[in-house]
PDB file of N, CA, C, O and CB in Angstrom:
ATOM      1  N   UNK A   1     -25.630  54.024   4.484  1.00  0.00           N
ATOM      2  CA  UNK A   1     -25.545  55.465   4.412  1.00  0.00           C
ATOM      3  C   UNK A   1     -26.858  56.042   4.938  1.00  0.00           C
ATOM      4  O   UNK A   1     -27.892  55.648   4.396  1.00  0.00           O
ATOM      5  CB  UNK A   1     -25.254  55.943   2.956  1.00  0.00           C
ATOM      6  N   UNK A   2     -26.938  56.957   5.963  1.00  0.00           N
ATOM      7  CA  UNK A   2     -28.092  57.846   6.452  1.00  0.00           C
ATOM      8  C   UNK A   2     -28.852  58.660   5.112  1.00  0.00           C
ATOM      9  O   UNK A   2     -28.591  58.952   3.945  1.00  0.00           O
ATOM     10  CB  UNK A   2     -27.410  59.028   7.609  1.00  0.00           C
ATOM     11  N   UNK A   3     -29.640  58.767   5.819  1.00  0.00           N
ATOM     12  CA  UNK A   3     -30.564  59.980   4.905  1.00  0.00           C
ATOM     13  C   UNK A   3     -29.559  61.608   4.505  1.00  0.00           C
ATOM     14  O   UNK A   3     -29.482  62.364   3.536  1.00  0.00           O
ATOM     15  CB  UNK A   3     -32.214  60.539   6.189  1.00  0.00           C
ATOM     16  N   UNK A   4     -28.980  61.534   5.778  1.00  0.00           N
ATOM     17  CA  UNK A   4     -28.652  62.743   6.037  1.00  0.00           C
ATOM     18  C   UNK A   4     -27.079  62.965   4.991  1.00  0.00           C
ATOM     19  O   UNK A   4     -26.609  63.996   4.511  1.00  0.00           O
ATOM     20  CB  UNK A   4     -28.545  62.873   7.815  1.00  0.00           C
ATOM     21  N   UNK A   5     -26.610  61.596   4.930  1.00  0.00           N
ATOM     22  CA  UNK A   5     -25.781  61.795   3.841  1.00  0.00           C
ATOM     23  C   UNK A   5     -25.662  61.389   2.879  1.00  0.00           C
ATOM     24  O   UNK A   5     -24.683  61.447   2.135  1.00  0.00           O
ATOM     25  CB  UNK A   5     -25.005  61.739   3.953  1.00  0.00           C
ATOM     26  N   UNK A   6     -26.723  60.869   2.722  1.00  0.00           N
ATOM     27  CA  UNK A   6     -27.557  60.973   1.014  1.00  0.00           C
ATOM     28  C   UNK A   6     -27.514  61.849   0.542  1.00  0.00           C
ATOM     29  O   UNK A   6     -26.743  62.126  -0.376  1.00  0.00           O
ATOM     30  CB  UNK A   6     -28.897  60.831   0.727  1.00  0.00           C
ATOM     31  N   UNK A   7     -28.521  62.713   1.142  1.00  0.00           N
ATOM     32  CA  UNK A   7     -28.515  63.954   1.038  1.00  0.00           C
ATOM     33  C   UNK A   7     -27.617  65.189   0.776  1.00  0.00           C
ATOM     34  O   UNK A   7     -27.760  66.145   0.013  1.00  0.00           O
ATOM     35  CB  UNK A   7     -28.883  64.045   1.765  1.00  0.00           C
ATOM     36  N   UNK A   8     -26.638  64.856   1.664  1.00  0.00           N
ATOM     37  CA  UNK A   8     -25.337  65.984   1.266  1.00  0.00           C
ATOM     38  C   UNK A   8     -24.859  65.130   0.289  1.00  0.00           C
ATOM     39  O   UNK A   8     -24.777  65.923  -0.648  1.00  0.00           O
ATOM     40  CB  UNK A   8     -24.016  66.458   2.531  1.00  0.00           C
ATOM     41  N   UNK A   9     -24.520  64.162  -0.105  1.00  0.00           N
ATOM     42  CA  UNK A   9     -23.702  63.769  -1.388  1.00  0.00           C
ATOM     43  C   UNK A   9     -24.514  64.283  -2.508  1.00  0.00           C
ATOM     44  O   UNK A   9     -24.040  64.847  -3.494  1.00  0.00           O
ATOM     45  CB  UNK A   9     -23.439  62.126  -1.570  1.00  0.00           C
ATOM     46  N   UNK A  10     -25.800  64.050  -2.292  1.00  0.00           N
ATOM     47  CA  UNK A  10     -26.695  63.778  -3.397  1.00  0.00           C
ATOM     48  C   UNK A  10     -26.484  65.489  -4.080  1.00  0.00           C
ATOM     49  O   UNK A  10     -26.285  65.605  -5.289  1.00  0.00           O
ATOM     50  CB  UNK A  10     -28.529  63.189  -2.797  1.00  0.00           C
ATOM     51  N   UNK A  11     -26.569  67.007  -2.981  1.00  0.00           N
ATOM     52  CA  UNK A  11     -25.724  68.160  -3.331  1.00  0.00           C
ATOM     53  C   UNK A  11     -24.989  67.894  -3.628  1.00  0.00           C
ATOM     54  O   UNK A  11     -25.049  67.967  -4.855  1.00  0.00           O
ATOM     55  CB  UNK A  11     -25.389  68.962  -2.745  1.00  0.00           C
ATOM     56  N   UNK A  12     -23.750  67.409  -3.212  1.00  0.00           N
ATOM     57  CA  UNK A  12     -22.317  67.486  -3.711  1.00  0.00           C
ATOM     58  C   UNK A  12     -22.581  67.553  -5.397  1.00  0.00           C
ATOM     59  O   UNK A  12     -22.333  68.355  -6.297  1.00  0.00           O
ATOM     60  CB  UNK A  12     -21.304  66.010  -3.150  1.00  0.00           C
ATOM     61  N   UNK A  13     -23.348  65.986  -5.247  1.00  0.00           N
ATOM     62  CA  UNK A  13     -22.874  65.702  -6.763  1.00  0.00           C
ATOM     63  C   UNK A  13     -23.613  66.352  -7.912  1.00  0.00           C
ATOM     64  O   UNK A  13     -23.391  66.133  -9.103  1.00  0.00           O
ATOM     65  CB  UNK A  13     -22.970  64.218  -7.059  1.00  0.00           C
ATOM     66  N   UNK A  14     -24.621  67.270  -7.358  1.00  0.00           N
ATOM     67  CA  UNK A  14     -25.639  68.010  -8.276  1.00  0.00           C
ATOM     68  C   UNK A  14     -24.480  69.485  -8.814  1.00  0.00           C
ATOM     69  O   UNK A  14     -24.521  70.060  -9.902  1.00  0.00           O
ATOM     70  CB  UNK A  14     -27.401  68.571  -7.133  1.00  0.00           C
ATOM     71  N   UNK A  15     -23.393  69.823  -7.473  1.00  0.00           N
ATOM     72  CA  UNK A  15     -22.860  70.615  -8.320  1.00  0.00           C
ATOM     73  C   UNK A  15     -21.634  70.434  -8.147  1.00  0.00           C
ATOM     74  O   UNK A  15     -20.874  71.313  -7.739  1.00  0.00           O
ATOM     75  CB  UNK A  15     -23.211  71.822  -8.272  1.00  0.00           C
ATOM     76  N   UNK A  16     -21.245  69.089  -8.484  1.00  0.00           N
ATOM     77  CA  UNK A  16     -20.469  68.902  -8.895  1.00  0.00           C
ATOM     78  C   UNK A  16     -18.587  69.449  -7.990  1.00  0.00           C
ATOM     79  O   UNK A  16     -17.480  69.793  -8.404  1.00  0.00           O
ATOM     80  CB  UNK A  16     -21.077  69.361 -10.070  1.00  0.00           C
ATOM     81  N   UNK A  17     -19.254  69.215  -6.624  1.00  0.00           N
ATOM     82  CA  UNK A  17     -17.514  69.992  -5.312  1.00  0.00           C
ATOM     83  C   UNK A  17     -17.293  68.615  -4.932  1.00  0.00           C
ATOM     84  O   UNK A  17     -16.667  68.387  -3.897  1.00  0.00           O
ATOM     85  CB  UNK A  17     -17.869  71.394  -3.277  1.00  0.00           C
ATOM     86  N   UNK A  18     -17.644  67.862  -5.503  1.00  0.00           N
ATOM     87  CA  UNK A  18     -16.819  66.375  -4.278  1.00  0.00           C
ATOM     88  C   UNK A  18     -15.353  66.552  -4.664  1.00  0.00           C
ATOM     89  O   UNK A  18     -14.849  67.544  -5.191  1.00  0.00           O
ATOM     90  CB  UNK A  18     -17.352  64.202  -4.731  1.00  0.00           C
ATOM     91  N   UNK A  19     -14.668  65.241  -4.253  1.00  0.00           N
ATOM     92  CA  UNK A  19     -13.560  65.356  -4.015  1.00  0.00           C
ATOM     93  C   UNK A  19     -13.008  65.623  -5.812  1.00  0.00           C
ATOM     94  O   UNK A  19     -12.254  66.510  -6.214  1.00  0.00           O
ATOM     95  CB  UNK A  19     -13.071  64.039  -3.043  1.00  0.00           C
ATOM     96  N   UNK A  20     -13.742  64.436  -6.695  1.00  0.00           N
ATOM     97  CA  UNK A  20     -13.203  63.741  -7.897  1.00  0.00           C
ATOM     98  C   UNK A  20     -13.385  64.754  -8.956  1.00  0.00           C
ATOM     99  O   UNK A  20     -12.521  64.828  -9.829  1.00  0.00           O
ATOM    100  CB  UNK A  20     -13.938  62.339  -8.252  1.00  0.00           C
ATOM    101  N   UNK A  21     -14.464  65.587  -8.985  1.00  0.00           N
ATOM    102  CA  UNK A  21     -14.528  66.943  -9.643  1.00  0.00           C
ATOM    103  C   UNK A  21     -14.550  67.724  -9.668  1.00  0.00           C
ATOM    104  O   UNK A  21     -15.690  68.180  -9.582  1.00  0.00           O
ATOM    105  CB  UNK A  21     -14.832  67.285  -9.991  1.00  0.00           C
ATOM    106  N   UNK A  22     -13.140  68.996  -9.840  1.00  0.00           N
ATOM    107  CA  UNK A  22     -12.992  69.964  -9.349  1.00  0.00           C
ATOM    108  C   UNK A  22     -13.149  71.176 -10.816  1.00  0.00           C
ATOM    109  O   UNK A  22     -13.144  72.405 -10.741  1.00  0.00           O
ATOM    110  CB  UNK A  22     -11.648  69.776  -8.470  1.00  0.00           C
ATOM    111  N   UNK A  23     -13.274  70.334 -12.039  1.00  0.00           N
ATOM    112  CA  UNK A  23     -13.023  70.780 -13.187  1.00  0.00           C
ATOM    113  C   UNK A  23     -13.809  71.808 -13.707  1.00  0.00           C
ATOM    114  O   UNK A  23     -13.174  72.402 -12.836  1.00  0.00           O
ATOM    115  CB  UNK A  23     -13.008  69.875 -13.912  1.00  0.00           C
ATOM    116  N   UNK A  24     -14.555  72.639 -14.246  1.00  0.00           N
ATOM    117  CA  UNK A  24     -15.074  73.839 -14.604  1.00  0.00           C
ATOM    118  C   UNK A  24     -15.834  73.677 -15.524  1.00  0.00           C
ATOM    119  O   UNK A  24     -16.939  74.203 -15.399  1.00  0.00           O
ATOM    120  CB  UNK A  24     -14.281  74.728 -14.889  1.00  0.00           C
ATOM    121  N   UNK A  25     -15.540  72.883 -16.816  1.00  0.00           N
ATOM    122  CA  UNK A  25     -16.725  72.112 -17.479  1.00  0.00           C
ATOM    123  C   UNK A  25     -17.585  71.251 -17.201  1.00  0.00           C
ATOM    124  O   UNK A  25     -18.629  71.251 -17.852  1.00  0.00           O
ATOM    125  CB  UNK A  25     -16.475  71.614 -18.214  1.00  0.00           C
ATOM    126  N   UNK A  26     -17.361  70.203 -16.069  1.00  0.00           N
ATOM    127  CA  UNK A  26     -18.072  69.405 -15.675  1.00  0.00           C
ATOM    128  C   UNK A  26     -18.963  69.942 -14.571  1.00  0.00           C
ATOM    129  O   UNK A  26     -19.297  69.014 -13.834  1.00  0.00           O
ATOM    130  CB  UNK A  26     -17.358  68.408 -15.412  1.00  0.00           C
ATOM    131  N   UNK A  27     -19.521  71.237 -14.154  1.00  0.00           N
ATOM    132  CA  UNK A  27     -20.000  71.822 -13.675  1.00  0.00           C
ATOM    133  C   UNK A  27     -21.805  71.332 -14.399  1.00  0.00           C
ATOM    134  O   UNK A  27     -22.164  71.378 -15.575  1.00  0.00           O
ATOM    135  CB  UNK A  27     -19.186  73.126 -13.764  1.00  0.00           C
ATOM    136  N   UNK A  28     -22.345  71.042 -13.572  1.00  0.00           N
ATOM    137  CA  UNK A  28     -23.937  70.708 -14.058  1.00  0.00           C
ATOM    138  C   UNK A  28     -24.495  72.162 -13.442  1.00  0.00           C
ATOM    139  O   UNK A  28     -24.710  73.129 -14.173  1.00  0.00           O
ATOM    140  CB  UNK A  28     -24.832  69.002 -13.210  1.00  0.00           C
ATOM    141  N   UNK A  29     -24.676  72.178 -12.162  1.00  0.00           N
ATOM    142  CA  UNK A  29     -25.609  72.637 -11.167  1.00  0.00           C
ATOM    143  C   UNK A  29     -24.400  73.792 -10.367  1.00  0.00           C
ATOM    144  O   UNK A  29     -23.274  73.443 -10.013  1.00  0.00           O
ATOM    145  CB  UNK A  29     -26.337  71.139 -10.084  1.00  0.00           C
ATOM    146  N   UNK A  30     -24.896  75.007 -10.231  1.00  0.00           N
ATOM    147  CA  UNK A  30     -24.106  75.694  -9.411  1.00  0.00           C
ATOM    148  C   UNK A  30     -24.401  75.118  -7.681  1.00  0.00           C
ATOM    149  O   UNK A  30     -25.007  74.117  -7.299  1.00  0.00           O
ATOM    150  CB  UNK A  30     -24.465  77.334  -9.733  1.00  0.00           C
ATOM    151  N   UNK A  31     -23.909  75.880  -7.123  1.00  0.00           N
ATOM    152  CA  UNK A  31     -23.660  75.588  -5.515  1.00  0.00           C
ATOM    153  C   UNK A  31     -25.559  75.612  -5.221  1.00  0.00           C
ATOM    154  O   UNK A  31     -26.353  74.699  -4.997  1.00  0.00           O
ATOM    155  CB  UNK A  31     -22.420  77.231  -4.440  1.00  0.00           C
ATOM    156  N   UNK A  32     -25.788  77.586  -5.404  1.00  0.00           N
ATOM    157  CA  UNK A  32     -27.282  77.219  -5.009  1.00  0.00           C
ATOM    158  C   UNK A  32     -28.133  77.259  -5.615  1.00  0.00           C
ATOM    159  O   UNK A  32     -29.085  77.936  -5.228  1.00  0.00           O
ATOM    160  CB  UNK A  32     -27.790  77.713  -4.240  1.00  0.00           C
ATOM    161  N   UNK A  33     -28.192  76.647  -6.691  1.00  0.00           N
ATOM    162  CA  UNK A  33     -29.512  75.951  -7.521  1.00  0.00           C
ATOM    163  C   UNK A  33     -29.363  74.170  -7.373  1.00  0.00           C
ATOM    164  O   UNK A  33     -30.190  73.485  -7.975  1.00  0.00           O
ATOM    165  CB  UNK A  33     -29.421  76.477  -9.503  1.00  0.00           C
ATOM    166  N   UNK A  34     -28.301  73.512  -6.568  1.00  0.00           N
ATOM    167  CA  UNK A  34     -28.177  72.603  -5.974  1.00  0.00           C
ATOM    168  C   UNK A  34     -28.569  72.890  -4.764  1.00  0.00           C
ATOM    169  O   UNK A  34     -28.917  71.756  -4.436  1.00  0.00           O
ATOM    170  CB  UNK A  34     -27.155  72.154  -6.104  1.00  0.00           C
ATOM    171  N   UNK A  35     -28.796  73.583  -3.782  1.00  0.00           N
ATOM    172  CA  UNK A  35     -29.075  73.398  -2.660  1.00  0.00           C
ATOM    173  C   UNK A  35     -30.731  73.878  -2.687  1.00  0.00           C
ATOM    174  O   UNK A  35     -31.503  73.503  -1.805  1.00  0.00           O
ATOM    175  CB  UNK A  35     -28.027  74.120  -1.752  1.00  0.00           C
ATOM    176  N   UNK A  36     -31.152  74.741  -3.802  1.00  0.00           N
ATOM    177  CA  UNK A  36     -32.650  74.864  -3.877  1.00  0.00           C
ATOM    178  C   UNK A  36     -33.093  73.441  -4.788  1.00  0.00           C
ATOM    179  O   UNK A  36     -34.140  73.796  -5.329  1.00  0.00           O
ATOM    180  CB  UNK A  36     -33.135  76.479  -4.700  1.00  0.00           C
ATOM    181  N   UNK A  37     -32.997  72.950  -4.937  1.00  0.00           N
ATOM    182  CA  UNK A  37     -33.485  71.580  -5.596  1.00  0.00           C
ATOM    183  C   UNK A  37     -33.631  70.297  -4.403  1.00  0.00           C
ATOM    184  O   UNK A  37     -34.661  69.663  -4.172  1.00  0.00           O
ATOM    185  CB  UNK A  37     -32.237  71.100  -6.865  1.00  0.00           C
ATOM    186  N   UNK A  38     -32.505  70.150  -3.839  1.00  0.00           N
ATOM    187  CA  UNK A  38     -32.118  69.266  -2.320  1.00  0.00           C
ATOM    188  C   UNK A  38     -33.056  69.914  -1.646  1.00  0.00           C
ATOM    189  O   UNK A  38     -34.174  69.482  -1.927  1.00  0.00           O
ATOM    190  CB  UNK A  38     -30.469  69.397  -1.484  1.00  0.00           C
ATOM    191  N   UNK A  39     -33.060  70.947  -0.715  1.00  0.00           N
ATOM    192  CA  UNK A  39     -34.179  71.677  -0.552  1.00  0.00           C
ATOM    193  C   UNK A  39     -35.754  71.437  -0.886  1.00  0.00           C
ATOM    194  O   UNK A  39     -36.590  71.514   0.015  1.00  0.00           O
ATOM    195  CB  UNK A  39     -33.845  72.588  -1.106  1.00  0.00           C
ATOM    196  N   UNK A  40     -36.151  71.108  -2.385  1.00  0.00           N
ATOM    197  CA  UNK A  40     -37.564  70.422  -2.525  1.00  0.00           C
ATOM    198  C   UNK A  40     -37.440  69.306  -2.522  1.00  0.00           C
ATOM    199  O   UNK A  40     -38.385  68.601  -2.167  1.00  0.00           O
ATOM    200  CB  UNK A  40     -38.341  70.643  -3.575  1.00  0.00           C
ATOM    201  N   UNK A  41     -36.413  68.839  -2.856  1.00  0.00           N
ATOM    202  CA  UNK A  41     -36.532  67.351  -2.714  1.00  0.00           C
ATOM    203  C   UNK A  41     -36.849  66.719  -0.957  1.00  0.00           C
ATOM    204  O   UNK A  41     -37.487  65.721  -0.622  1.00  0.00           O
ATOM    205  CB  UNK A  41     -34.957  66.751  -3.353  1.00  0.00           C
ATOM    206  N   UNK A  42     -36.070  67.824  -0.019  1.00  0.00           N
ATOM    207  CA  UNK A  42     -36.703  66.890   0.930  1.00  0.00           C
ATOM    208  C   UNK A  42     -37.987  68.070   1.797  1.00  0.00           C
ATOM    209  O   UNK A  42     -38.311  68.142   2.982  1.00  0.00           O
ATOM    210  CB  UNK A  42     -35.245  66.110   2.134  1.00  0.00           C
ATOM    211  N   UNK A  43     -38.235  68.489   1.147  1.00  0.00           N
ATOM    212  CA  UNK A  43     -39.777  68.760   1.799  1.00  0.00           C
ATOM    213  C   UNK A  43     -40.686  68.291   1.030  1.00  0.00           C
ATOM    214  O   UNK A  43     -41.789  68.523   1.524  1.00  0.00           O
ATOM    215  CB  UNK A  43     -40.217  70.205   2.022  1.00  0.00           C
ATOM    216  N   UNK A  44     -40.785  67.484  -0.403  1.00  0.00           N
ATOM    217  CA  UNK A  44     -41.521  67.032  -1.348  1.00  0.00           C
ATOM    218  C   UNK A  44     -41.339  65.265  -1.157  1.00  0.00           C
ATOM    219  O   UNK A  44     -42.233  64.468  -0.874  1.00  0.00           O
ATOM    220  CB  UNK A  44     -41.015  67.749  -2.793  1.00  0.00           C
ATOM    221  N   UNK A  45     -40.136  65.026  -1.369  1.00  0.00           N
ATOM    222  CA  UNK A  45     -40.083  63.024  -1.065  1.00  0.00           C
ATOM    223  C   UNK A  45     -39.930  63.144   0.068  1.00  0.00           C
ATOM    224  O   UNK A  45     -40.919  62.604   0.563  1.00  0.00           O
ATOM    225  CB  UNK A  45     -38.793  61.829  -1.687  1.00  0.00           C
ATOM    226  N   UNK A  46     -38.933  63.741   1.324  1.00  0.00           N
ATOM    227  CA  UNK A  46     -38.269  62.833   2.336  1.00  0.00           C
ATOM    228  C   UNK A  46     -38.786  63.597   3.290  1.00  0.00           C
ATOM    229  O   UNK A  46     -38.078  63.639   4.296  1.00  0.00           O
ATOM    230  CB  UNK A  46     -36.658  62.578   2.373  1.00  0.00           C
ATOM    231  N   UNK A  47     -40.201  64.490   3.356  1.00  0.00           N
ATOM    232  CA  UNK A  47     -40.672  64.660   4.442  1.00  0.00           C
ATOM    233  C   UNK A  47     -41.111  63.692   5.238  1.00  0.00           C
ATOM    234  O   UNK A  47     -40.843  63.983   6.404  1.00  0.00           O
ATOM    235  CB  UNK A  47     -41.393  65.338   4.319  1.00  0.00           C
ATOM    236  N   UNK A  48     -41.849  62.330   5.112  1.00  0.00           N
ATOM    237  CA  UNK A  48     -42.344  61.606   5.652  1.00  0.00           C
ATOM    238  C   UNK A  48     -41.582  60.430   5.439  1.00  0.00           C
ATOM    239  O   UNK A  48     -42.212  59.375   5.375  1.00  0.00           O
ATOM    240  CB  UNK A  48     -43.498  61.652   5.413  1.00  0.00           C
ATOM    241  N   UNK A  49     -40.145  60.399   5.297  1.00  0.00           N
ATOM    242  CA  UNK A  49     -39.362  59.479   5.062  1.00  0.00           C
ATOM    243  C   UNK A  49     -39.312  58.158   6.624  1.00  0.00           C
ATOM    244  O   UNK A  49     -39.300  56.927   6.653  1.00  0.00           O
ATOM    245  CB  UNK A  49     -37.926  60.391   4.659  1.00  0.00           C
ATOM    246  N   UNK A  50     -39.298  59.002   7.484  1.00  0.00           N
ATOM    247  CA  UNK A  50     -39.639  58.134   8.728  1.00  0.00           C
ATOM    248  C   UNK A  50     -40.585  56.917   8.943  1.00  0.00           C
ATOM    249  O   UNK A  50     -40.396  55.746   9.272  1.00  0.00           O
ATOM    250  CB  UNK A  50     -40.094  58.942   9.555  1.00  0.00           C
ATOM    251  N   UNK A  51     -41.781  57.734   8.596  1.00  0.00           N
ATOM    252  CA  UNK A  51     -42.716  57.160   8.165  1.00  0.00           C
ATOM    253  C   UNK A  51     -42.738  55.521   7.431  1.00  0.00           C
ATOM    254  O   UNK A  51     -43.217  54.442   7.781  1.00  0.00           O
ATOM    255  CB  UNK A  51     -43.068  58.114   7.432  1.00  0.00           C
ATOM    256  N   UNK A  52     -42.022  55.956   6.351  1.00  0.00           N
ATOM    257  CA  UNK A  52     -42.198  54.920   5.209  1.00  0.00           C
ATOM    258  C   UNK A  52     -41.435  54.249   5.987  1.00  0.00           C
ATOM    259  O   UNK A  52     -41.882  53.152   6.325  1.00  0.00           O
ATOM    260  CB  UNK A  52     -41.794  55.122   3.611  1.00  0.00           C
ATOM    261  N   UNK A  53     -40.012  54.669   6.546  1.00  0.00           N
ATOM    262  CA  UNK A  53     -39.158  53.613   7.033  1.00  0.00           C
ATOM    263  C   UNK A  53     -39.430  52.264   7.598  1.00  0.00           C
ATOM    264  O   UNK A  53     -38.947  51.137   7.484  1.00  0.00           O
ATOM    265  CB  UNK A  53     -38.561  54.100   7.843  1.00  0.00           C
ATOM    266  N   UNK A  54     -40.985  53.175   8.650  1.00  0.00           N
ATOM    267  CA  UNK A  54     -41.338  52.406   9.894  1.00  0.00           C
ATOM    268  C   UNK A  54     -42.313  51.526   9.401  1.00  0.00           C
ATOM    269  O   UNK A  54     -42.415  50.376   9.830  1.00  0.00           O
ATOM    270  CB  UNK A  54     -41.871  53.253  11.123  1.00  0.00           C
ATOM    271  N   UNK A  55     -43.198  52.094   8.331  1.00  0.00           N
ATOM    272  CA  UNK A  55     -43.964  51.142   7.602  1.00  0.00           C
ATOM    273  C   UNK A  55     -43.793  49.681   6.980  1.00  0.00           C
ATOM    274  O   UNK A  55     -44.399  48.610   7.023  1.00  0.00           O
ATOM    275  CB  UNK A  55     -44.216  51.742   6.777  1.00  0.00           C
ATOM    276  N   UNK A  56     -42.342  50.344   6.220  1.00  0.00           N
ATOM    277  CA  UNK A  56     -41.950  49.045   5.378  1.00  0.00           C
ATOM    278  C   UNK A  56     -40.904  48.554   5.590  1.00  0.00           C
ATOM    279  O   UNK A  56     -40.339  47.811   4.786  1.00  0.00           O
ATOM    280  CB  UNK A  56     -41.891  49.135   4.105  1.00  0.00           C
ATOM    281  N   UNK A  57     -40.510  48.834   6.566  1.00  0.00           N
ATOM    282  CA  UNK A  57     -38.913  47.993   7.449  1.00  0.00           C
ATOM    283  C   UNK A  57     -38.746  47.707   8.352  1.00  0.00           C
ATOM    284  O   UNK A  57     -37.725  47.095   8.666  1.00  0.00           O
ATOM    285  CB  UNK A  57     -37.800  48.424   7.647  1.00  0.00           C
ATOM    286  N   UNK A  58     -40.026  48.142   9.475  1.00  0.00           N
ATOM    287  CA  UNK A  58     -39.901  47.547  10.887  1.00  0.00           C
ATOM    288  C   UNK A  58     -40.209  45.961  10.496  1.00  0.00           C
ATOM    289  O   UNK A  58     -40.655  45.553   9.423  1.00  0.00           O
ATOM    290  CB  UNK A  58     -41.104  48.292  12.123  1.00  0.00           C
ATOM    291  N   UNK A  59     -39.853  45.193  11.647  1.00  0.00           N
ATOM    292  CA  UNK A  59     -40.751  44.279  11.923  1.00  0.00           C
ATOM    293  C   UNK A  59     -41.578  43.414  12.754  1.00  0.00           C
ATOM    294  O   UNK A  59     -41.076  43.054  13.819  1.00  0.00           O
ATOM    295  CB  UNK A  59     -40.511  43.926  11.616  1.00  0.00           C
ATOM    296  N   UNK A  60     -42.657  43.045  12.489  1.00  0.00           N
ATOM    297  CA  UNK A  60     -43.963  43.166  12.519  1.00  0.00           C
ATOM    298  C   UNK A  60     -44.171  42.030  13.448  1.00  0.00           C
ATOM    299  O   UNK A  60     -43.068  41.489  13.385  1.00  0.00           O
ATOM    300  CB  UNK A  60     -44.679  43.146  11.155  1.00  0.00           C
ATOM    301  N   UNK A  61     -44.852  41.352  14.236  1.00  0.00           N
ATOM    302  CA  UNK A  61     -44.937  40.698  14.993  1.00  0.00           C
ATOM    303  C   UNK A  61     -46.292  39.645  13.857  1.00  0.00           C
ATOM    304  O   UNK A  61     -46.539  39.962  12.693  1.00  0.00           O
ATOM    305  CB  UNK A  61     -45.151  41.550  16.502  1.00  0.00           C
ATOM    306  N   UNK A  62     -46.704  38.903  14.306  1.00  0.00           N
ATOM    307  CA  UNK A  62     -47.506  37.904  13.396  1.00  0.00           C
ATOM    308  C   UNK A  62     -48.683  37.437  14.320  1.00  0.00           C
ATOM    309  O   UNK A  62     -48.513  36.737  15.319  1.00  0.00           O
ATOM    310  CB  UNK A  62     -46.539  36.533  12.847  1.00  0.00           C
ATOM    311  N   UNK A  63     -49.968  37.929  13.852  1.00  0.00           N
ATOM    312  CA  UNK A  63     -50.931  37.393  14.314  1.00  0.00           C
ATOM    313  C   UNK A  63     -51.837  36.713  14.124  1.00  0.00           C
ATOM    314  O   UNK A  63     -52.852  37.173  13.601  1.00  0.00           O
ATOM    315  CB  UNK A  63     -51.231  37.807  14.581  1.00  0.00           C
ATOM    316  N   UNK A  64     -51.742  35.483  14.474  1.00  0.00           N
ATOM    317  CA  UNK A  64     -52.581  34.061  14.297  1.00  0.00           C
ATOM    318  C   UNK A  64     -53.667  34.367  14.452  1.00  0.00           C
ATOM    319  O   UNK A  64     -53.871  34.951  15.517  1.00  0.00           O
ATOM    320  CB  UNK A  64     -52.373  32.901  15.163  1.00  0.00           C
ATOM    321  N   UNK A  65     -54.725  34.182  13.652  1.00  0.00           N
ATOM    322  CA  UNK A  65     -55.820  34.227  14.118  1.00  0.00           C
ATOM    323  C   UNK A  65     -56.607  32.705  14.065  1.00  0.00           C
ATOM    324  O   UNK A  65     -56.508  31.832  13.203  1.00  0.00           O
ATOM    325  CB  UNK A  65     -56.426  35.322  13.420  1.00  0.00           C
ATOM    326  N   UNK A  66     -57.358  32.722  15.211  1.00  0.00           N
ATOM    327  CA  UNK A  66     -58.136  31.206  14.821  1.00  0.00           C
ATOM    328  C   UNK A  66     -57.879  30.554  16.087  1.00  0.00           C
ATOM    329  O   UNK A  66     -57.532  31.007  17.178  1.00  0.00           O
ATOM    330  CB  UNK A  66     -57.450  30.181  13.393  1.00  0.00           C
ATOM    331  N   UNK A  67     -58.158  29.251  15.637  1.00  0.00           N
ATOM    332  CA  UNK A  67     -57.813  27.851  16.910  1.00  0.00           C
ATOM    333  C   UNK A  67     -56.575  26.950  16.221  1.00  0.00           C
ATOM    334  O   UNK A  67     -56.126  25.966  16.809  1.00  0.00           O
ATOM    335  CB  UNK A  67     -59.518  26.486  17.177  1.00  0.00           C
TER     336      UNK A  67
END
């Protein structure tokens, strides 16, 4: 799964519109106090998400040092 739909699920499920809950009590999070939360979440964790990607998941070539 991408970032990008992490992300929209990760809304979905904050307020609760996916497919499986349509119910009125099970309401946590309205529409946009889910989308202002997603919203800090990715200018606060997943701004530099690239970053980390490339840091800790590329890989790396190996350099011998010595004779």
């Amino acid at each position: 799964m991408s970032l990008e739909d992490s992300i929209k699920w990760l809304g979905e499920v904050m307020a609760e519109i996916g497919p499986s809950h349509k119910n009125e009590k099970w309401n946590i999070f309205d529409v946009k106090q889910a989308n202002a939360i997603v919203d800090y979440l990715k200018i606060s964790l997943f701004q530099h998400y690239k970053l980390y990607e490339f840091l800790f998941f590329s890989a790396r070539e190996e350099i011998v040092i010595g004779t």
